[in-house]
Gaussian input, Z-matrix of N, CA and C with variables (Angstrom, degrees):
# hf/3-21g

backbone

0 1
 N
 C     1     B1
 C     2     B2     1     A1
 N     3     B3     2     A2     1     D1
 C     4     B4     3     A3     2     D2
 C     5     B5     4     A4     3     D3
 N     6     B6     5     A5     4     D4
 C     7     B7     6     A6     5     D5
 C     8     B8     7     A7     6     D6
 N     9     B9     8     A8     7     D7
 C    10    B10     9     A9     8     D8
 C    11    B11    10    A10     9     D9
 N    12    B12    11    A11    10    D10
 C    13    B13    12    A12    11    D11
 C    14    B14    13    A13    12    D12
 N    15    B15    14    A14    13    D13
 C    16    B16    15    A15    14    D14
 C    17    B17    16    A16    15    D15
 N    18    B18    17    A17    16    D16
 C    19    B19    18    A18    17    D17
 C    20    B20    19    A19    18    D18
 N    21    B21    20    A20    19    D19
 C    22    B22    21    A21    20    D20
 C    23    B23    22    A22    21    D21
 N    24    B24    23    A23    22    D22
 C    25    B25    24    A24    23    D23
 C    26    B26    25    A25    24    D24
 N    27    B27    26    A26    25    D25
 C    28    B28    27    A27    26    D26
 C    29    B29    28    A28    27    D27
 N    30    B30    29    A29    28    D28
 C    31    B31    30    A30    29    D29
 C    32    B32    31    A31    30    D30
 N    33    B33    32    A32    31    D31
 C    34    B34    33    A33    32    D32
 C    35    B35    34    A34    33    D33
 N    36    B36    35    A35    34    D34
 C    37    B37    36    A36    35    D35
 C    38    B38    37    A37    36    D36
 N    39    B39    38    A38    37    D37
 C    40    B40    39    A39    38    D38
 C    41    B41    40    A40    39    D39
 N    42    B42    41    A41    40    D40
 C    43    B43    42    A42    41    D41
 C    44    B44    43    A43    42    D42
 N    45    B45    44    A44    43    D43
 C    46    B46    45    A45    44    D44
 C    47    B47    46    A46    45    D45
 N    48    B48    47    A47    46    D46
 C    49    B49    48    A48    47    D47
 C    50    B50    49    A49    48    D48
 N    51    B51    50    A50    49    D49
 C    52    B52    51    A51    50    D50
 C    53    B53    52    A52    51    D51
 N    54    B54    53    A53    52    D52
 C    55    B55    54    A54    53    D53
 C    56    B56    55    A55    54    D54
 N    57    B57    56    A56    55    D55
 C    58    B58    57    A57    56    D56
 C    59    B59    58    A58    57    D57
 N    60    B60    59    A59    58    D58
 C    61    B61    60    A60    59    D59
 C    62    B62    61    A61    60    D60
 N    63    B63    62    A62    61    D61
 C    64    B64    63    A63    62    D62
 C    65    B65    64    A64    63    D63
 N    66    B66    65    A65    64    D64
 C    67    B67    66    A66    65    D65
 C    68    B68    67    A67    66    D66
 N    69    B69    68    A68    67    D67
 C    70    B70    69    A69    68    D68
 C    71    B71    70    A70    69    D69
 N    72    B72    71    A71    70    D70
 C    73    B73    72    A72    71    D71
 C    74    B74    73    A73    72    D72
 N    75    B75    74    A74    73    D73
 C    76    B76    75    A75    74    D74
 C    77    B77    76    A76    75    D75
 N    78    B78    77    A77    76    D76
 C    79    B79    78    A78    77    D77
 C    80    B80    79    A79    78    D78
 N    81    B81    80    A80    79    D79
 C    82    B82    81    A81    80    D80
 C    83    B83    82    A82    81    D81
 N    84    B84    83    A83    82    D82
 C    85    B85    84    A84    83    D83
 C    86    B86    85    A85    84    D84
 N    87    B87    86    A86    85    D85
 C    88    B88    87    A87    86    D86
 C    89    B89    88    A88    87    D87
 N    90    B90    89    A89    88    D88
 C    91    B91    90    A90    89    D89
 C    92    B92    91    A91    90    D90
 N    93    B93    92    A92    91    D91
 C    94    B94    93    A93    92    D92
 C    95    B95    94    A94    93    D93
 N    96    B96    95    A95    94    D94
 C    97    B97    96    A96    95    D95
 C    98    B98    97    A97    96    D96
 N    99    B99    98    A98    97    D97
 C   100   B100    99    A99    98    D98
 C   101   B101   100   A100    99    D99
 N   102   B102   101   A101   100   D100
 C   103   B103   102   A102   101   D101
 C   104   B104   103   A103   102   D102
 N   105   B105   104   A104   103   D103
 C   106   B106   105   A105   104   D104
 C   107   B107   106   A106   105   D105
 N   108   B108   107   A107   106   D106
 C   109   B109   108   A108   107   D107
 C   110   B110   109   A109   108   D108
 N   111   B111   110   A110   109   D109
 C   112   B112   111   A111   110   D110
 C   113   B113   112   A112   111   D111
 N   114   B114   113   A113   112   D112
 C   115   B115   114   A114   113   D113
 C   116   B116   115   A115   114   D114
 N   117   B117   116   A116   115   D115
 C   118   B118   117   A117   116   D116
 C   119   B119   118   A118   117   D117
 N   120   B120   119   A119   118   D118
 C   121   B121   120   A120   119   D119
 C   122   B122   121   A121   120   D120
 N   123   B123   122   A122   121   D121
 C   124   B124   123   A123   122   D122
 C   125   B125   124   A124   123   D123
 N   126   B126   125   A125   124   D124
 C   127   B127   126   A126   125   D125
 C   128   B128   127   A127   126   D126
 N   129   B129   128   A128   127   D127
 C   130   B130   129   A129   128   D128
 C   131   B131   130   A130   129   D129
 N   132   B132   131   A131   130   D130
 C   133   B133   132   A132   131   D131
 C   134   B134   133   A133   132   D132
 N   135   B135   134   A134   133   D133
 C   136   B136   135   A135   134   D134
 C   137   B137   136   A136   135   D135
 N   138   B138   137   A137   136   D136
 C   139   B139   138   A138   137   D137
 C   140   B140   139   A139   138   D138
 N   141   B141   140   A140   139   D139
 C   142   B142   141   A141   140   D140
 C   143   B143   142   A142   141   D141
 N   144   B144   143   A143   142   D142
 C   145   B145   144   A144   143   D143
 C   146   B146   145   A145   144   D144
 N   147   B147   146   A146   145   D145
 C   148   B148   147   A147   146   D146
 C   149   B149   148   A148   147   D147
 N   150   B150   149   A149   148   D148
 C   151   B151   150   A150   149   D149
 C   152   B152   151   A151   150   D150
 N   153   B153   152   A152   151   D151
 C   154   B154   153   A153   152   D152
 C   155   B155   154   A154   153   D153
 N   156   B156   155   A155   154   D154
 C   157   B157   156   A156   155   D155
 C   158   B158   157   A157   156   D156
 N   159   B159   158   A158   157   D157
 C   160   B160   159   A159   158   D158
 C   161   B161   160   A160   159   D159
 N   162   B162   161   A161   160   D160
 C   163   B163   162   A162   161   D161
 C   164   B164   163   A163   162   D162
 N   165   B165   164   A164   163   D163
 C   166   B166   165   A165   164   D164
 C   167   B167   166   A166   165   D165
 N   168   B168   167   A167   166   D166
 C   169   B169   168   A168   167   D167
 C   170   B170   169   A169   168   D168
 N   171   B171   170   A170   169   D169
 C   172   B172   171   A171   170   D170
 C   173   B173   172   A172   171   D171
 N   174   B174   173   A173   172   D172
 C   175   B175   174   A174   173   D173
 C   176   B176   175   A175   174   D174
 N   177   B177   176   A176   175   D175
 C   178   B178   177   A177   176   D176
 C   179   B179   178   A178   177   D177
 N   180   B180   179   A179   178   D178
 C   181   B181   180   A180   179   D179
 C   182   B182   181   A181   180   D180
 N   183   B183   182   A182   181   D181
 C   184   B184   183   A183   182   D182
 C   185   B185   184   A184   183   D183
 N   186   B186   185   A185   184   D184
 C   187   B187   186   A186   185   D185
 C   188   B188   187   A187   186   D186
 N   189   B189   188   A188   187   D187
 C   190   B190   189   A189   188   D188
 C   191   B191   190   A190   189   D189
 N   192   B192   191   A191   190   D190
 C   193   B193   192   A192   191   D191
 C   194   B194   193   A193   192   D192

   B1=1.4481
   B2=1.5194
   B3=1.3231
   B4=1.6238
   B5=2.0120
   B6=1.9802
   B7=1.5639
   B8=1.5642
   B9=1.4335
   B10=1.5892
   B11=1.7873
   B12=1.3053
   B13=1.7304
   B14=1.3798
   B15=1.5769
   B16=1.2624
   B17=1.9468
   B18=1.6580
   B19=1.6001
   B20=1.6520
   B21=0.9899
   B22=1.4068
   B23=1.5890
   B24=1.4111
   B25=1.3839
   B26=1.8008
   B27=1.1338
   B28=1.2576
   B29=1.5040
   B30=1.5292
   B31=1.3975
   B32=1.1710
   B33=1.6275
   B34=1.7140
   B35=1.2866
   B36=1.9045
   B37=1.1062
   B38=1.5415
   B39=1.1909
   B40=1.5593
   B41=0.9542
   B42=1.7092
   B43=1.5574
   B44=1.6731
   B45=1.2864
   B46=1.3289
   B47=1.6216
   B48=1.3533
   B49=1.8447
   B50=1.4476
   B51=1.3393
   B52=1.6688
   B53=1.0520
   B54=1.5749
   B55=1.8203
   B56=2.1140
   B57=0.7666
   B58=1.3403
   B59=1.8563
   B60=2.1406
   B61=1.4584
   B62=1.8134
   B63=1.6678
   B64=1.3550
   B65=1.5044
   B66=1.6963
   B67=1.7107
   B68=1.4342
   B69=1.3247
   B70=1.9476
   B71=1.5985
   B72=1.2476
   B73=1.6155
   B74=1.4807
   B75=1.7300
   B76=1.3939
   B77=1.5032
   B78=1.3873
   B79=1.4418
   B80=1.5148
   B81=1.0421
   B82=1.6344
   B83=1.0780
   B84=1.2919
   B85=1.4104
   B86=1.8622
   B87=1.0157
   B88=1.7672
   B89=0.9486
   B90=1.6474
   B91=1.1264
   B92=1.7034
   B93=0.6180
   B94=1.9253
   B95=1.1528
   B96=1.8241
   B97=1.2281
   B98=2.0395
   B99=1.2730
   B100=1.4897
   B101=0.8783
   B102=1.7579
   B103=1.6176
   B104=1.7245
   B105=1.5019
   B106=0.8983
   B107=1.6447
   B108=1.5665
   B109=1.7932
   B110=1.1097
   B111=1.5034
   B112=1.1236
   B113=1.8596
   B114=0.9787
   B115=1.3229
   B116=1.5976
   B117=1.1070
   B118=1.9658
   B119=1.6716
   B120=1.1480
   B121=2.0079
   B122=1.3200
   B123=1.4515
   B124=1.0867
   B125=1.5318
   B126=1.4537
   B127=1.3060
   B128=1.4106
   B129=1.4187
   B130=1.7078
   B131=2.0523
   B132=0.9099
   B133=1.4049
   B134=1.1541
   B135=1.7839
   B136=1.3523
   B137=1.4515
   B138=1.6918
   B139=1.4220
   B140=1.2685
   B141=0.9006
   B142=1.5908
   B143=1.3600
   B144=1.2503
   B145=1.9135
   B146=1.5819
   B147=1.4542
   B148=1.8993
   B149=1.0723
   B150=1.4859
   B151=1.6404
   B152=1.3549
   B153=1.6012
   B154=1.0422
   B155=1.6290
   B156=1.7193
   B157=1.4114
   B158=1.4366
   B159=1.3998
   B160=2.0223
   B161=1.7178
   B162=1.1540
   B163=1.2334
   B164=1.0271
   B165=1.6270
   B166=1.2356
   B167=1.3673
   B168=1.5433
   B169=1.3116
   B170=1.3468
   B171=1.1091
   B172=1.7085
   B173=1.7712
   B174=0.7222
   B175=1.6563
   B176=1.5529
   B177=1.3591
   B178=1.5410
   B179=1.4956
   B180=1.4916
   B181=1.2799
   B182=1.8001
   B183=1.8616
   B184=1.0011
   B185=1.4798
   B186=1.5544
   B187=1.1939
   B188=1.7392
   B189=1.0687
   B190=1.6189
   B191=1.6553
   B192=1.2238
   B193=2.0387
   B194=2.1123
   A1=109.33
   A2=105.58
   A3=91.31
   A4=106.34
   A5=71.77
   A6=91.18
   A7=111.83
   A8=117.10
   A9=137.38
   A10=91.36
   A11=101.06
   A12=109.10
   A13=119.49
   A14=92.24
   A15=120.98
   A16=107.74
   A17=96.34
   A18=110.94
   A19=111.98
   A20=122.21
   A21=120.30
   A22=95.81
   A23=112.41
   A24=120.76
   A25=118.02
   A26=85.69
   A27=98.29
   A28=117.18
   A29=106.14
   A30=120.81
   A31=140.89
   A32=99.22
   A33=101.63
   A34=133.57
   A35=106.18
   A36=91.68
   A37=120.94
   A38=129.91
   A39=132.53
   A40=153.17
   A41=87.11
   A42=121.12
   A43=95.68
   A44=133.43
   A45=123.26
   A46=120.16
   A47=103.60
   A48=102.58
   A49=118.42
   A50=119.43
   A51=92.37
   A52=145.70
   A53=86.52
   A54=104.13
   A55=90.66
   A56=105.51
   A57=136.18
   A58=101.26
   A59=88.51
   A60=126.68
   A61=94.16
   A62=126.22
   A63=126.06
   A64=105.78
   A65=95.55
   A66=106.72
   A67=105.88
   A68=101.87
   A69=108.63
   A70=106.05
   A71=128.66
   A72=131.84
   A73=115.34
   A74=106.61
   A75=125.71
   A76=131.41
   A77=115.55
   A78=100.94
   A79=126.35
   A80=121.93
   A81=123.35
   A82=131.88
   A83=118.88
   A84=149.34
   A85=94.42
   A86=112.62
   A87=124.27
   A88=99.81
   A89=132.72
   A90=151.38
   A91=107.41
   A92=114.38
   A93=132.38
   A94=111.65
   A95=96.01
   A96=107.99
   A97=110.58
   A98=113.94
   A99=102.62
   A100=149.29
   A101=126.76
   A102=133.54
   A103=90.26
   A104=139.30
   A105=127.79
   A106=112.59
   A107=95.18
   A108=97.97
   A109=125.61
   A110=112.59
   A111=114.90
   A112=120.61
   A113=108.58
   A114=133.10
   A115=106.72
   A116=120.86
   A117=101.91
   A118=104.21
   A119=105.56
   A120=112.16
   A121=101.91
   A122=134.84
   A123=152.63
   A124=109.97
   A125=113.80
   A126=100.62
   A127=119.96
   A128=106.67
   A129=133.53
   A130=83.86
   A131=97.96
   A132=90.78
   A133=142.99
   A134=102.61
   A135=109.24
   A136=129.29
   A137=101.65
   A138=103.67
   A139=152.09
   A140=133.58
   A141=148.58
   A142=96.44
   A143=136.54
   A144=135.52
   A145=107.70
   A146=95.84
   A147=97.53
   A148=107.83
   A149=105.18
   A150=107.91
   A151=113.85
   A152=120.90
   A153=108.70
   A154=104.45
   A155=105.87
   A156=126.99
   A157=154.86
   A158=71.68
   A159=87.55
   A160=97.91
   A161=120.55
   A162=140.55
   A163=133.97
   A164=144.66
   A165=129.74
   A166=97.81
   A167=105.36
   A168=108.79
   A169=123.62
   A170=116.78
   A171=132.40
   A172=97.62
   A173=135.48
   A174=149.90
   A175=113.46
   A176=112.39
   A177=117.79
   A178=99.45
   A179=95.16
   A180=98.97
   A181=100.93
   A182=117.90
   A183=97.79
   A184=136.67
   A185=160.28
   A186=134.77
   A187=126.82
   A188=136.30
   A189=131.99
   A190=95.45
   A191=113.50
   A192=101.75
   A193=87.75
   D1=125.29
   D2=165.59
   D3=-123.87
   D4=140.24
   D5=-149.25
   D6=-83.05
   D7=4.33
   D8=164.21
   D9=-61.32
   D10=-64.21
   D11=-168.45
   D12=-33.98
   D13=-55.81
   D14=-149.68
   D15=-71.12
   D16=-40.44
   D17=164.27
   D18=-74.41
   D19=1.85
   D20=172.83
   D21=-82.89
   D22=-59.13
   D23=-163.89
   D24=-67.53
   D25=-20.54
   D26=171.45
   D27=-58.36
   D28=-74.26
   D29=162.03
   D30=-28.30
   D31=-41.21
   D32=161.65
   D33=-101.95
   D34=8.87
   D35=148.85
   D36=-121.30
   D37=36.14
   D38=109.15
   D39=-1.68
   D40=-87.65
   D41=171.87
   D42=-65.27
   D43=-33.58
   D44=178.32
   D45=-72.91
   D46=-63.65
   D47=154.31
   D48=-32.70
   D49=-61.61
   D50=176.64
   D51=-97.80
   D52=35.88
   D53=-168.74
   D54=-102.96
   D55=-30.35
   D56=-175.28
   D57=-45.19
   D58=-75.28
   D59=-166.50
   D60=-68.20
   D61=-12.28
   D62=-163.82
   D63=-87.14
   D64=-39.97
   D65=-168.05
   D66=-113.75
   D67=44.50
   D68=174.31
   D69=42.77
   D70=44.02
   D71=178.47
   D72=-85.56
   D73=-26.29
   D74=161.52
   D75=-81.90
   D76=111.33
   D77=-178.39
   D78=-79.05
   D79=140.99
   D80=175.41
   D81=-39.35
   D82=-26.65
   D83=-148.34
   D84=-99.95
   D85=-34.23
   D86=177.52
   D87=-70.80
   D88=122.08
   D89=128.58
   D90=-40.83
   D91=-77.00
   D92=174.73
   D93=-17.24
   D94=-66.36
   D95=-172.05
   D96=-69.42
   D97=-44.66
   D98=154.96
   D99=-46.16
   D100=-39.51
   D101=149.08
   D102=-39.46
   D103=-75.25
   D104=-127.77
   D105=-89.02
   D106=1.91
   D107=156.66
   D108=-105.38
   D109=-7.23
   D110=168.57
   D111=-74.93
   D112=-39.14
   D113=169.36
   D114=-66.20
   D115=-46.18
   D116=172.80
   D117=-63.19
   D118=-47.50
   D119=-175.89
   D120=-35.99
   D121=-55.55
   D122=-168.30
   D123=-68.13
   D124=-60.79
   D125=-173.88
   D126=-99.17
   D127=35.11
   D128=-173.15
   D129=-116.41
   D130=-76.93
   D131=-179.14
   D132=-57.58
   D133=-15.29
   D134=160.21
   D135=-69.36
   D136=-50.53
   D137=142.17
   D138=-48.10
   D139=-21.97
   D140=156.10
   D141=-61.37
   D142=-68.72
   D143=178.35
   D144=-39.36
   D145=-49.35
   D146=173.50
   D147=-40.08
   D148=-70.84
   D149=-148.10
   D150=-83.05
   D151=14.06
   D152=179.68
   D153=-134.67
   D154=52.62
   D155=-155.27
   D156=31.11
   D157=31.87
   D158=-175.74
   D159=-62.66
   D160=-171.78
   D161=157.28
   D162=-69.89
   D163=179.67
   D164=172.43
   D165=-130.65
   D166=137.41
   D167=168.96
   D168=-26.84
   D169=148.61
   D170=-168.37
   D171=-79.54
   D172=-30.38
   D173=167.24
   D174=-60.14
   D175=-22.81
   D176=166.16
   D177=-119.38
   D178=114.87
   D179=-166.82
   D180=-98.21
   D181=158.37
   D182=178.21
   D183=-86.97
   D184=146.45
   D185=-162.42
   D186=-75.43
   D187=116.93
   D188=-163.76
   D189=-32.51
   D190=134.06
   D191=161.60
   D192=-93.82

């Protein structure tokens, strides 16, 4: 896996989920589709804490250099 990629893909599909959840493209009625906005919020906001030097969860641990 490369994990540059993998945070790219992430991001755009995010940015796609709540572009979606912005212009009512998601119906209410979707279970699916709710896990799956709930879940960009999350890993939109986790990212945003990253990159703007928060910490990383204690569950990702860091590797010895």
């Amino acid at each position: 896996m490369d994990p540059e990629a993998c945070l790219t893909e992430i991001r755009r599909l995010v940015d796609k989920i709540q572009y979606h959840q912005d212009h009512s493209l998601i119906t209410a009625d979707s279970e699916v589709a709710t896990l799956a906005y709930e879940l960009a919020e999350h890993a939109g906001a986790l990212d945003e804490w990253i990159m703007r030097g928060g910490y990383l969860p204690p569950q990702w641990p860091r590797s010895a250099e």
